[in-house]
C-alpha positions as CSV (number, residue, x, y, z in Angstrom):
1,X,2.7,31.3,14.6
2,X,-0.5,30.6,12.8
3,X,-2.4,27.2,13.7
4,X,-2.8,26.7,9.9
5,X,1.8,27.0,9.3
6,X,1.8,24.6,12.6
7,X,-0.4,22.0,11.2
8,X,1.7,22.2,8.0
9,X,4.7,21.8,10.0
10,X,3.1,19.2,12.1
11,X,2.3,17.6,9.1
12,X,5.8,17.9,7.1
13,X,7.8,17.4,10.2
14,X,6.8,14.4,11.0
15,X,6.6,12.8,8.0
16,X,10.5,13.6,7.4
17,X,10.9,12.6,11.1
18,X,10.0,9.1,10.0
19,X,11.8,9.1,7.2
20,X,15.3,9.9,8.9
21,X,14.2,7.1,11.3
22,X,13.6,4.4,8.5
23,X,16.6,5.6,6.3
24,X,18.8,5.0,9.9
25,X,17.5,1.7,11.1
26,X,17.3,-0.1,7.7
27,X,20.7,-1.2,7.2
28,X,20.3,-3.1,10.8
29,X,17.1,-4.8,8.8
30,X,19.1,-5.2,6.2
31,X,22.0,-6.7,7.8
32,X,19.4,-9.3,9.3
33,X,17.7,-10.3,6.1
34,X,20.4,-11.7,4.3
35,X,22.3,-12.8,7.6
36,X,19.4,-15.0,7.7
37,X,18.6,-15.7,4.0
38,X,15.5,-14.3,3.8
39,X,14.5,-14.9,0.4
40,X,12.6,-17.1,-1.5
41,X,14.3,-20.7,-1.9
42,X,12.7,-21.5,-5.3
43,X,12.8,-19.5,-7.9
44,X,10.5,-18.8,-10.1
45,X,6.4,-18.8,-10.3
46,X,3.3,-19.9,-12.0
47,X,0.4,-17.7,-13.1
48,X,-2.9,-17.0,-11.8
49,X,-4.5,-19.5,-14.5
50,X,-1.8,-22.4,-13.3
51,X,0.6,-22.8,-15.7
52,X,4.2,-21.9,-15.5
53,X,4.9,-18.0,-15.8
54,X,7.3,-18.7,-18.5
55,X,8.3,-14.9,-19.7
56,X,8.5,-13.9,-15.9
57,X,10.7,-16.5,-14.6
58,X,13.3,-15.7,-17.6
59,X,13.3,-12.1,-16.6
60,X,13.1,-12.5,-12.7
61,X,14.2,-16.3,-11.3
62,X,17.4,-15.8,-10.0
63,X,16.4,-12.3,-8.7
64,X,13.8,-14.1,-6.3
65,X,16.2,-16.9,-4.7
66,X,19.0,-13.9,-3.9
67,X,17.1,-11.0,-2.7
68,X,15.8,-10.7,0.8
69,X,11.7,-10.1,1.3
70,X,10.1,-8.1,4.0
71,X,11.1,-5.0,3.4
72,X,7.4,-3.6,4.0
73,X,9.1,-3.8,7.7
74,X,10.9,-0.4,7.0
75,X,7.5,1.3,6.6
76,X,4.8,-0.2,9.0
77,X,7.5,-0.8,11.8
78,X,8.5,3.2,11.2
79,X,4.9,4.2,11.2
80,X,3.9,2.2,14.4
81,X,7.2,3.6,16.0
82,X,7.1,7.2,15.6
83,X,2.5,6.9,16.0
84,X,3.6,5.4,19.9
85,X,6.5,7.8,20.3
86,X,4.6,11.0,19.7
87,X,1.5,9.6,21.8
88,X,3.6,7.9,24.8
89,X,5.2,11.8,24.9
90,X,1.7,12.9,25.1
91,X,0.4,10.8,27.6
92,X,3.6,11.4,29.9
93,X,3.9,14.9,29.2
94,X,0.5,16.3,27.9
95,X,1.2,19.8,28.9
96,X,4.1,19.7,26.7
97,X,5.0,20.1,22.6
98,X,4.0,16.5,22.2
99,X,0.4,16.9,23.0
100,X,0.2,19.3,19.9
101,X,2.7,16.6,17.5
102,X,0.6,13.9,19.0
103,X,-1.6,12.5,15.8
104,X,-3.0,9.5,17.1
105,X,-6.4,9.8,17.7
106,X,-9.6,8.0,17.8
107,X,-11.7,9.8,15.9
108,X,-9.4,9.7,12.7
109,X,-5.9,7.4,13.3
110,X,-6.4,4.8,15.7
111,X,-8.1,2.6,12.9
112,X,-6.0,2.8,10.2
113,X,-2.9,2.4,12.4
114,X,-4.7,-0.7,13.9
115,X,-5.7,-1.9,10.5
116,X,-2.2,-0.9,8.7
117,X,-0.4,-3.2,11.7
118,X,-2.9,-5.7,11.8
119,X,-2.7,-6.2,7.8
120,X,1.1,-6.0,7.8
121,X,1.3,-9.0,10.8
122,X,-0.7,-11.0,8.3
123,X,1.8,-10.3,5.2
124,X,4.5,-10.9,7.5
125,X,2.9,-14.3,8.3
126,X,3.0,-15.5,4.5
127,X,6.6,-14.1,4.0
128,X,8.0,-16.4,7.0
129,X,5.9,-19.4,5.4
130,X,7.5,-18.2,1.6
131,X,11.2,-18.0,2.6
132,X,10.5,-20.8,4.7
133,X,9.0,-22.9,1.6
134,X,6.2,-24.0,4.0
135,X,2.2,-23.8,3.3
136,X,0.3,-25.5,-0.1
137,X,1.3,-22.6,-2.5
138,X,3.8,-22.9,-4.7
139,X,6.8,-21.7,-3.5
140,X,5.8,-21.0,0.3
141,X,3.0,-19.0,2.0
142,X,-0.7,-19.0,1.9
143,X,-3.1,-19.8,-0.9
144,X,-4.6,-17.0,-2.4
145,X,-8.2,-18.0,-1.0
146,X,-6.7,-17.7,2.2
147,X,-5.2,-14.6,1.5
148,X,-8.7,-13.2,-0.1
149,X,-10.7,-14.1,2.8
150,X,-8.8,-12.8,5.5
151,X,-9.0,-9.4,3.1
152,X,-12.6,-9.9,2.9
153,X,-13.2,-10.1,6.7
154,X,-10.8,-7.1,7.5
155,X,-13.3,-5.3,5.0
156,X,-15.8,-6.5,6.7
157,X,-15.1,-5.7,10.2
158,X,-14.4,-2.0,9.1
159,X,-17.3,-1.5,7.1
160,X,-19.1,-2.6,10.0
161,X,-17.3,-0.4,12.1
162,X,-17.9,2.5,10.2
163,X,-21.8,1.9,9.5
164,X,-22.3,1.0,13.3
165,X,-20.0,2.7,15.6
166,X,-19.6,5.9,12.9
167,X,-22.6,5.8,11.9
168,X,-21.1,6.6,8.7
169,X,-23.2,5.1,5.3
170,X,-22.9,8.3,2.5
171,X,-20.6,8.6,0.2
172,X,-19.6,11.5,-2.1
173,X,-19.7,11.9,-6.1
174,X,-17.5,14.3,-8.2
175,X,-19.9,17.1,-9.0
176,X,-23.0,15.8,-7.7
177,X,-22.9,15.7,-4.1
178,X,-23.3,13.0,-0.9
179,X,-25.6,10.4,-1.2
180,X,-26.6,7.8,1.5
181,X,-26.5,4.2,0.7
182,X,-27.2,2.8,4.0
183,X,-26.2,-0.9,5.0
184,X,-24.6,-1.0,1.2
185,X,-21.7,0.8,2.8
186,X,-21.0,-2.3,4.2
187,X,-20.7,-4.6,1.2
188,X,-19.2,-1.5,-0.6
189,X,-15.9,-1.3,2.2
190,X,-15.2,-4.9,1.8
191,X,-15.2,-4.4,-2.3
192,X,-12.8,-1.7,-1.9
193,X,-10.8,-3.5,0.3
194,X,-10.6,-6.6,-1.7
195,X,-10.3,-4.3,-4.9
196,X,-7.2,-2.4,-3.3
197,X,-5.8,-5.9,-2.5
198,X,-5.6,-7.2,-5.6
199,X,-3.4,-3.4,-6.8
200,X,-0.5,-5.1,-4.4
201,X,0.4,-7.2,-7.7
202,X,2.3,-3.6,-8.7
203,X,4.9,-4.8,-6.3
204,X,7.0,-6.7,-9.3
205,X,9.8,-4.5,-10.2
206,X,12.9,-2.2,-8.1
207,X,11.3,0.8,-6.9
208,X,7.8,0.3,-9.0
209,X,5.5,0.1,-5.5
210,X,7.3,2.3,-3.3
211,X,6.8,4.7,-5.6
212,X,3.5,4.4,-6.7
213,X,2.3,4.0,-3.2
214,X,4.1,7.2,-2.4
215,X,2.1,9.5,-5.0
216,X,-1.1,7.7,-3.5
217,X,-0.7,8.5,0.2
218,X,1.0,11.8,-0.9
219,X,-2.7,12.7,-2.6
220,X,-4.3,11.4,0.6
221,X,-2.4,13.8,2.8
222,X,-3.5,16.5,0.9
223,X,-6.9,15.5,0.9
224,X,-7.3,14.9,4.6
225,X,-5.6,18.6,4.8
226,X,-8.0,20.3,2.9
227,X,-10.9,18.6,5.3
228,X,-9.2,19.8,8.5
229,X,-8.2,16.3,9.3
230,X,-4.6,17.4,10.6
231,X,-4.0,13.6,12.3
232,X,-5.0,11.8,9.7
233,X,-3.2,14.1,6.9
234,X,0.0,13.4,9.3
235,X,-0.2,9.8,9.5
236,X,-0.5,9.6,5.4
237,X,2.6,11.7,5.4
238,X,4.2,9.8,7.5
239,X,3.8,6.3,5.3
240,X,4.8,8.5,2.4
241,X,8.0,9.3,4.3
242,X,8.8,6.0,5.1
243,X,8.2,5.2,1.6
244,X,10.5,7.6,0.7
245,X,13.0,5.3,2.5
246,X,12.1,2.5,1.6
247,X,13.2,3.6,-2.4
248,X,16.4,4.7,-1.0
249,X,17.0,0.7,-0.8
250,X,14.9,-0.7,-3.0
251,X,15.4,1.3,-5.8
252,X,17.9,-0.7,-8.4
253,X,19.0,-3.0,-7.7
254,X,17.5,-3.6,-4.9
255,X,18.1,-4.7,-1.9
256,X,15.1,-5.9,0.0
257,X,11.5,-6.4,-1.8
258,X,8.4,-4.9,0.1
259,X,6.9,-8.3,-0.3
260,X,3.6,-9.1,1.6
261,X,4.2,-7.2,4.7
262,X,4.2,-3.9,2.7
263,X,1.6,-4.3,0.6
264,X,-0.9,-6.0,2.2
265,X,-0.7,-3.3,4.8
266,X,-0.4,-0.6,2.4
267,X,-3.1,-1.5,0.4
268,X,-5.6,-2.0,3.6
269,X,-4.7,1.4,5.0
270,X,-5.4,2.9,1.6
271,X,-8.9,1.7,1.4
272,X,-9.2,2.9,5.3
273,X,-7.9,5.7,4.4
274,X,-10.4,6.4,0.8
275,X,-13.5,6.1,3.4
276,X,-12.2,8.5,5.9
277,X,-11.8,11.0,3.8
278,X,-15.2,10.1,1.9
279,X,-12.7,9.6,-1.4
280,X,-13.9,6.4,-2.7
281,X,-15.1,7.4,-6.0
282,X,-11.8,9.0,-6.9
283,X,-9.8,6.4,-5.6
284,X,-9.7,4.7,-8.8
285,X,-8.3,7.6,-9.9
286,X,-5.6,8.4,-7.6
287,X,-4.7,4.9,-7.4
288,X,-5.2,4.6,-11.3
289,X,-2.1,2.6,-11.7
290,X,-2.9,-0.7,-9.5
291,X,-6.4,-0.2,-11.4
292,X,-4.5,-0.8,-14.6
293,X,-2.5,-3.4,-13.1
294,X,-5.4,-5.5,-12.1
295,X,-7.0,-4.7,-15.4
296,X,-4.3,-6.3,-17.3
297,X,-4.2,-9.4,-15.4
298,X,-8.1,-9.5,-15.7
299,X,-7.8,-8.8,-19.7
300,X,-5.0,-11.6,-19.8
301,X,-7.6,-14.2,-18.7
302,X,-10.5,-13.4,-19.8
303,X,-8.5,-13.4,-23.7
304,X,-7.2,-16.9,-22.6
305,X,-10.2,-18.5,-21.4
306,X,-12.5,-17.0,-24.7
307,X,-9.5,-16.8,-27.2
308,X,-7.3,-19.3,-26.2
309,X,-4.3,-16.6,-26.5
310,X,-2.5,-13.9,-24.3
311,X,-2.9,-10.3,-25.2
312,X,0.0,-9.5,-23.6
313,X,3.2,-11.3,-23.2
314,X,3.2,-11.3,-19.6
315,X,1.5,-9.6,-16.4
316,X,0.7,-7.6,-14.9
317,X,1.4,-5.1,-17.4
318,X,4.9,-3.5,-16.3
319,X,6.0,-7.1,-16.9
320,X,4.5,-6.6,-20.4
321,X,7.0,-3.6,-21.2
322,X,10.0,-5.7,-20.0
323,X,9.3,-8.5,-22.3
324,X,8.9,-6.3,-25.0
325,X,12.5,-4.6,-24.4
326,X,11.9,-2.0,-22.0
327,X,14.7,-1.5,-19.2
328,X,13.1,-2.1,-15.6
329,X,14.3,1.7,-14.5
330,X,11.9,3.1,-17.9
331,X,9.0,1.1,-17.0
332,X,9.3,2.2,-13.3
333,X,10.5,5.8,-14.0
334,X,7.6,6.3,-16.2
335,X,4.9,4.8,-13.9
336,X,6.3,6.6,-11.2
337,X,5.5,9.6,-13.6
338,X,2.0,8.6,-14.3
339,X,0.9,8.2,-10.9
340,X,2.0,11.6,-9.6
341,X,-0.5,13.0,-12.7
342,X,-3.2,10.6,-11.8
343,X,-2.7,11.7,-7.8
344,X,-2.8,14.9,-9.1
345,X,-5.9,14.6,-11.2
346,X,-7.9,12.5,-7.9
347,X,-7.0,15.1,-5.6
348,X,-8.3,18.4,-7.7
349,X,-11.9,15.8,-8.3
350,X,-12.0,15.5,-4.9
351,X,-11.6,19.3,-3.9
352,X,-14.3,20.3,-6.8
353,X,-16.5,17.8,-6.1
């Protein structure tokens, strides 16, 4: 056997390894979630501006107050599982097949694994306060300040990391080479990571994140392939398999939401991910549809605050095409199909440039 079909099989293996484990132990999560009503206890919500979110809440309100949250526990919970299984084999058996499987490293997994878990603790934090209808927001959980500036300083302590302990400060463009940027790398990470945030507002309809996020990692693990980053192309695989699972439950009609402990771990990985593998500039790209999403509710305000009238109906945007008439399973079925172009497009920039 070739190194190059063991890595792919390293690579593959795994990531359907941890997608048999999440398919398996999410009915027990399941089970617990609406055991323990795990939901939202008041429906509905206002928008970003303040005022009531009319055109949402008559699509969605009784959806929120019946389905459980914390889904996200499918994916990060598989990830961390099967990352500790494969290295505990390893470190009690290093002579052995697990010391070749083994793909959690220092020099490419052990920081987005830490920052993934780290992100996801935080989400799960503001799901407990939202079913529990605790903390100032409306509805449960933390402010959105809160939220940003906890985002901010993970951003921060990465960036950081990188520029100091990497010594990591150039990034690449499409077609025209590296450049270095030197301490801008800093303020640069925690943009991304405060830019990726703010894509978690894709989580709004059955199946529309996990499978968004699932074309974006999927890119990602090709990427880190092609740079003869085996680990980190395995660990990407392996969040895409347990996103993979996750659909199998959350597709419609649903049966747990990701809710914060998804995305906010998903979306800090992501930009973790994007400087690993010196991707940032085509990250817009591969992630094109949280770019769009954010543009929308961007658009939305700024038309409100200069025009004193919406654009769209409602957003972000997917929201748009269900107010117009849309069925949730188009709207999701055709993003779904846009972001496996856009992946498609990011990755073959990335491997020109």
């Amino acid at each position: 056997m070739t190194l190059l079909t063991f890595n792919v099989i390293k690579v593959l293996g795994t990531s359907s390894v941890a997608s048999i484990i999440a398919v398996l132990w999410s009915p027990i999560l399941i089970d617990f979630l609406y055991k323990h009503k795990l939901w939202k206890k008041t429906g509905g919500k206002k928008a970003i501006s303040g005022e009531e979110a009319v055109v949402f809440n008559s699509l969605h309100k009784e959806r929120e107050v019946s389905v459980p949250r914390m889904g996200g526990l499918i994916i990060w919970g598989t990830v961390l599982l099967v990352a500790l299984f494969y290295y505990t084999g390893f470190l009690l058996m290093p002579n052995s097949i697990f010391a070749n499987l083994n793909f959690l490293t220092r020099s490419q997994t052990w920081l987005p694994l830490l920052v993934l878990v780290g992100a996801s603790l935080f989400g799960l934090l503001d799901d407990i306060l939202v079913v529990s209808n605790l903390g100032k927001y409306v509805g449960g959980g933390l402010s959105f300040s809160k939220r940003l500036l906890v985002i901010a300083l993970m951003g921060l302590l990465a960036g950081l990391w990188f520029y100091y302990k990497l010594d990591w400060d150039v990034i690449s463009i499409p077609l025209m080479g590296q450049f270095s940027i030197g301490i801008f790398y800093i303020p640069l990470f925690v943009i991304v990571m405060v830019a990726c945030w703010s894509g978690g507002i894709i989580d709004g309809l059955d199946g529309l994140s996990g499978g968004t996020f699932a074309s974006i990692f999927g890119a990602f693990t090709i990427i880190a392939f092609s740079q003869g980053k085996v680990d980190l192309a395995t660990f990407c695989a392996v969040i895409t398999g347990t996103l993979f699972a996750f659909l199998w439950f959350n597709i419609p009609p649903a049966r747990f939401y990701m809710s914060e402990t998804g995305s906010l771990g998903l979306v800090a990985v992501l930009a973790t991910v994007a400087f690993l593998t010196d991707s940032v500039l085509v990250l817009p790209v591969i992630a094109g549809l949280l770019v769009l999403e954010v543009a929308s509710v961007i658009i939305q305000l700024v038309s409100k605050k200069i025009r004193k009238k919406k654009i769209f109906l409602s957003t972000p945007i997917h929201h748009h095409f269900e107010a117009i008439g849309w069925p949730a399973y188009k709207v999701v079925m055709r993003a779904w199909i846009i972001g496996i172009v856009l992946a498609i497009i990011g990755v073959v920039l990335k491997l020109i440039g």
